[in-house]
C-alpha positions in Angstrom: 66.0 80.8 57.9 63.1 78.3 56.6 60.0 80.5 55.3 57.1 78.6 55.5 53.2 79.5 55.8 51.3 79.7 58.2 49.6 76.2 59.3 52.1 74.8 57.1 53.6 71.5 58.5 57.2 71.6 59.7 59.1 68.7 60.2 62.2 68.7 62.2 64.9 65.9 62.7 67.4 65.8 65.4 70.3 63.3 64.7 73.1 61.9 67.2 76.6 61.8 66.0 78.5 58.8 67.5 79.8 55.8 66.6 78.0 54.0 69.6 75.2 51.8 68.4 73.8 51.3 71.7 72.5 54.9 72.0 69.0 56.8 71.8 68.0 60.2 71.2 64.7 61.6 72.8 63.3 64.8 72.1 62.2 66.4 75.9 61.6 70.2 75.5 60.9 72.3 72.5 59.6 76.1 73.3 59.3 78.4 69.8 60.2 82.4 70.2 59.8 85.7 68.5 62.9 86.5 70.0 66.5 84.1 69.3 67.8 85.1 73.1 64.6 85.0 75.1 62.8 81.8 75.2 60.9 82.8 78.6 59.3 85.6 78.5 57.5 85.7 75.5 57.6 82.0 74.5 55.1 79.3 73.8 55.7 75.2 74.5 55.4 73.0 71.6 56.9 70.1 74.0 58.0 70.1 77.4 59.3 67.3 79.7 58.1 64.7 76.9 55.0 66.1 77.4 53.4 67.8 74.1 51.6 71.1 74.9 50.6 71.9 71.1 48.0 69.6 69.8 49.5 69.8 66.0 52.7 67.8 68.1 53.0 64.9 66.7 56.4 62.4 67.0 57.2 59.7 63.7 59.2 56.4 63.7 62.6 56.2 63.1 64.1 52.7 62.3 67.7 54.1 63.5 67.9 54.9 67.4 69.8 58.0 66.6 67.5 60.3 65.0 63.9 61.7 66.5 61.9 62.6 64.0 58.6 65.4 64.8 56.4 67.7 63.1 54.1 70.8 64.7 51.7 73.3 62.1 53.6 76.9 61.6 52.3 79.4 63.6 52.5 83.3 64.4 52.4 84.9 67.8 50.1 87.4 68.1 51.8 90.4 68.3 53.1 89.8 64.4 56.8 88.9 65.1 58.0 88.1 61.9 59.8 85.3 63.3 59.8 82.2 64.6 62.9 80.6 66.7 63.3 77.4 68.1 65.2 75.9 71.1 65.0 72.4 71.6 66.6 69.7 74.5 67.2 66.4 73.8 68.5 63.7 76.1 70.6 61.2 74.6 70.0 57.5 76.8 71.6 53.9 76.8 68.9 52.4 74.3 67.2 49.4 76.0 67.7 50.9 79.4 64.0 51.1 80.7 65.2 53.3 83.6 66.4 56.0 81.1 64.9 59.7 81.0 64.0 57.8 77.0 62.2 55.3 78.2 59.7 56.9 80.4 58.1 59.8 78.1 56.1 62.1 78.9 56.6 63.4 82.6 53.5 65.3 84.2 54.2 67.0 87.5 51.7 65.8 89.9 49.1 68.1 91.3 49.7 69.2 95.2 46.7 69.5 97.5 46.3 72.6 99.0 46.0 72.8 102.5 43.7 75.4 104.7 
C-alpha cells in the first residue's frame, strides 16, 4: 500500500519492458475502486479511452518512449472506504505509427440523434 492524504498529488509511472526501441506506451483507461475485485459497480474514472474524466488528470513528458508518466489529487469515495485501488490499461504501439491507438488520444464516442 502507498498512504497518502487526501488531495495529496500521486504520481504514477508505467514502464515497458523490451528491448525494442521502436515501441510506445499510452496510458488509455484508469478507473480507482474501494474494492480490489470490482472496478464496475462502485468505481469512479480518472481516465477512460484517452479521455481524462477527473480534472486533477494531468499526463508529463517522458524523453524515453517506454514510460507514461501521470499524476491525479488523492481522493476518498464517499461512503469512507478506507481504500483506494487502481486498475489501469495501457496500449503499447509502434512509435511513429500515426495510425496507432497512441497516436490518436483521446477517443469521445460521438453523440447519436434520437429519433421520434
Amino acid at each position: 500500500p502507498y498512504y497518502i492524504d487526501l488531495n495529496q498529488d500521486v504520481y504514477l509511472q508505467a514502464s515497458l519492458r523490451s528491448s525494442d526501441q521502436n515501441l510506445t506506451i499510452f496510458v488509455d483507461t484508469c478507473v480507482a475502486s474501494p474494492s480490489p475485485h470490482d472496478f464496475n459497480t462502485l468505481a469512479y474514472d480518472i481516465i477512460r479511452n484517452g479521455c481524462a474524466r477527473d480534472s486533477s488528470y494531468a499526463t508529463y513528458y517522458s524523453p524515453y518512449s517506454h514510460f507514461a508518466r501521470f499524476k491525479f489529487n488523492a481522493f476518498e469515495f464517499v461512503s469512507r472506504h478506507t481504500s483506494v485501488y487502481l486498475q489501469c490499461e495501457l496500449v503499447v504501439c509502434r512509435l511513429g505509427d500515426r495510425s496507432s491507438r497512441c497516436s490518436r488520444g483521446c477517443i469521445s464516442r460521438s453523440k447519436r440523434e434520437t429519433s421520434s
